[in-house]
C-alpha positions as CSV (number, residue, x, y, z in Angstrom):
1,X,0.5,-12.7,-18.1
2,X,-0.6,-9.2,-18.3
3,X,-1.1,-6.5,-16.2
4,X,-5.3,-6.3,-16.5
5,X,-4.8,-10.4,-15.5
6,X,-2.9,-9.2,-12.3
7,X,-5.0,-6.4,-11.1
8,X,-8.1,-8.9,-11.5
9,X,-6.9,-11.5,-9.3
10,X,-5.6,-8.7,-6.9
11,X,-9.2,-6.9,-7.2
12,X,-11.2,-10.3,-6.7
13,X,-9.0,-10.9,-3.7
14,X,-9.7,-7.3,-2.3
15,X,-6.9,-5.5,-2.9
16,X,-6.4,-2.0,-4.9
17,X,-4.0,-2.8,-7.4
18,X,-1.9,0.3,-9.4
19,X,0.9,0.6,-11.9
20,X,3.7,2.5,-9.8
21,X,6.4,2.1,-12.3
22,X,6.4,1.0,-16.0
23,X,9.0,0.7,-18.4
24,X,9.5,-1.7,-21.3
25,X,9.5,-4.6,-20.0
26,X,9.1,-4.2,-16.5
27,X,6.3,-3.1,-14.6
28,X,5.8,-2.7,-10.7
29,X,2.5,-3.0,-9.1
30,X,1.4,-1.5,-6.0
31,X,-1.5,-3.9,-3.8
32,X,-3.1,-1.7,-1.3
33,X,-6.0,-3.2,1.4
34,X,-7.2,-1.9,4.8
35,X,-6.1,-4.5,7.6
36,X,-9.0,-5.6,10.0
37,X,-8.2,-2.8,12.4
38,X,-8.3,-0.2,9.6
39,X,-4.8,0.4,8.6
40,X,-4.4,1.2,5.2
41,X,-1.7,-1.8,4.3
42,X,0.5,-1.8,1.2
43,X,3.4,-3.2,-0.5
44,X,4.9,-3.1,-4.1
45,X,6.1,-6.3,-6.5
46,X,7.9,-6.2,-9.7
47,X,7.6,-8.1,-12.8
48,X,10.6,-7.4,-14.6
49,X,11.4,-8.7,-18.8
50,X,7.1,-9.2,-18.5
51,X,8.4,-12.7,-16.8
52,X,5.4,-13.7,-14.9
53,X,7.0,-16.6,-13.3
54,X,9.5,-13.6,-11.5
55,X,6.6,-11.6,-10.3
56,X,5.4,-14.1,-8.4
57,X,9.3,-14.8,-6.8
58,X,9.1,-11.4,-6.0
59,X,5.6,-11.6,-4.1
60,X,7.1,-14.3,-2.5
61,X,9.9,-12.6,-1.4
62,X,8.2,-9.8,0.3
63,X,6.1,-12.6,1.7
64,X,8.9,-14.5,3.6
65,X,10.7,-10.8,4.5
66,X,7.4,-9.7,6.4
67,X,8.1,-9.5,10.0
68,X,4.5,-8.8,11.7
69,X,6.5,-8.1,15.0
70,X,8.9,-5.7,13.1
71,X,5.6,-3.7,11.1
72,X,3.8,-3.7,14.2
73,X,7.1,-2.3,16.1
74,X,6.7,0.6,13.5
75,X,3.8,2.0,15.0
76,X,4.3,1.8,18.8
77,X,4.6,5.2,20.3
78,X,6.9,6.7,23.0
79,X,4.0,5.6,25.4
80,X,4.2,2.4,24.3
81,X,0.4,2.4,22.4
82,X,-0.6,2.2,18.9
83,X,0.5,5.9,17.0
84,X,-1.0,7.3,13.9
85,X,-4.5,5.4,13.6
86,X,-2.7,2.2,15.1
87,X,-4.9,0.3,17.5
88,X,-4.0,1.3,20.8
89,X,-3.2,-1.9,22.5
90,X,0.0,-3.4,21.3
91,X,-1.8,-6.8,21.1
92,X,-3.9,-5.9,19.0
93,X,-1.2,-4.1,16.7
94,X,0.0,-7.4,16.3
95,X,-3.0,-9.3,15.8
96,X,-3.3,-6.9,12.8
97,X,-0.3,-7.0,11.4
98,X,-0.3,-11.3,11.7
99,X,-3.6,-10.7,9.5
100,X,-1.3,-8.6,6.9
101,X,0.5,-11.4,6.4
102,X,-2.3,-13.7,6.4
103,X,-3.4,-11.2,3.1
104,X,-0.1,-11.8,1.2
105,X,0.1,-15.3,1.5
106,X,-3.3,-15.4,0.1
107,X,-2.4,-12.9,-2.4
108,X,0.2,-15.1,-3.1
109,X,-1.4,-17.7,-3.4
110,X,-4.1,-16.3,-5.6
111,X,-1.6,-15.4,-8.2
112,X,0.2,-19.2,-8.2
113,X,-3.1,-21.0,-8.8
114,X,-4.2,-19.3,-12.3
């Protein structure tokens, strides 16, 4: 698999896709997409000894390690509100960040079906 392969499927799904590290062998992408409520959502994978089959465990890692309750807990201020272009109400935080992980898993899933 090579890199212009995994920014397409990223880029047909949405998502901003960017080399942030590249050596040899290994590579780690950065996918970037605004949520719903207009945060600007990102995370990073690595595809290490170009072993496609190990980009997509690590995908799936981050995928099973999100915590929407943890991320949204990130951005709740002292007055208990949404901070720093959050949405105010901390339901709708969460609603949000539920529909982050709704994007991996499609993500995810966009890069297991090729």
């Amino acid at each position: 698999m090579n890199i212009d392969r995994i920014t397409g499927i990223a880029e047909n799904n949405g998502w901003t896709a960017s080399i942030e590290d590249k050596t040899n062998s290994d590579i780690t992408f950065v996918f970037s997409k605004m949520t719903p409520a207009g945060q600007d959502f990102s995370f990073s994978a690595a595809m290490e000894d170009n072993d496609y089959s190990n980009f997509i465990d690590n995908v799936e890692e981050y995928y099973q390690a999100y915590a929407p309750d943890y991320e949204a807990s990130l951005w709740i201020g002292n007055d208990g509100h949404g901070k720093n272009g959050a949405p105010y109400h901390i339901k709708d935080l969460i609603e949000d960040m539920l529909t982050a992980e709704k994007m991996i898993w499609e993500l995810l899933v966009s890069f297991k079906n090729i």
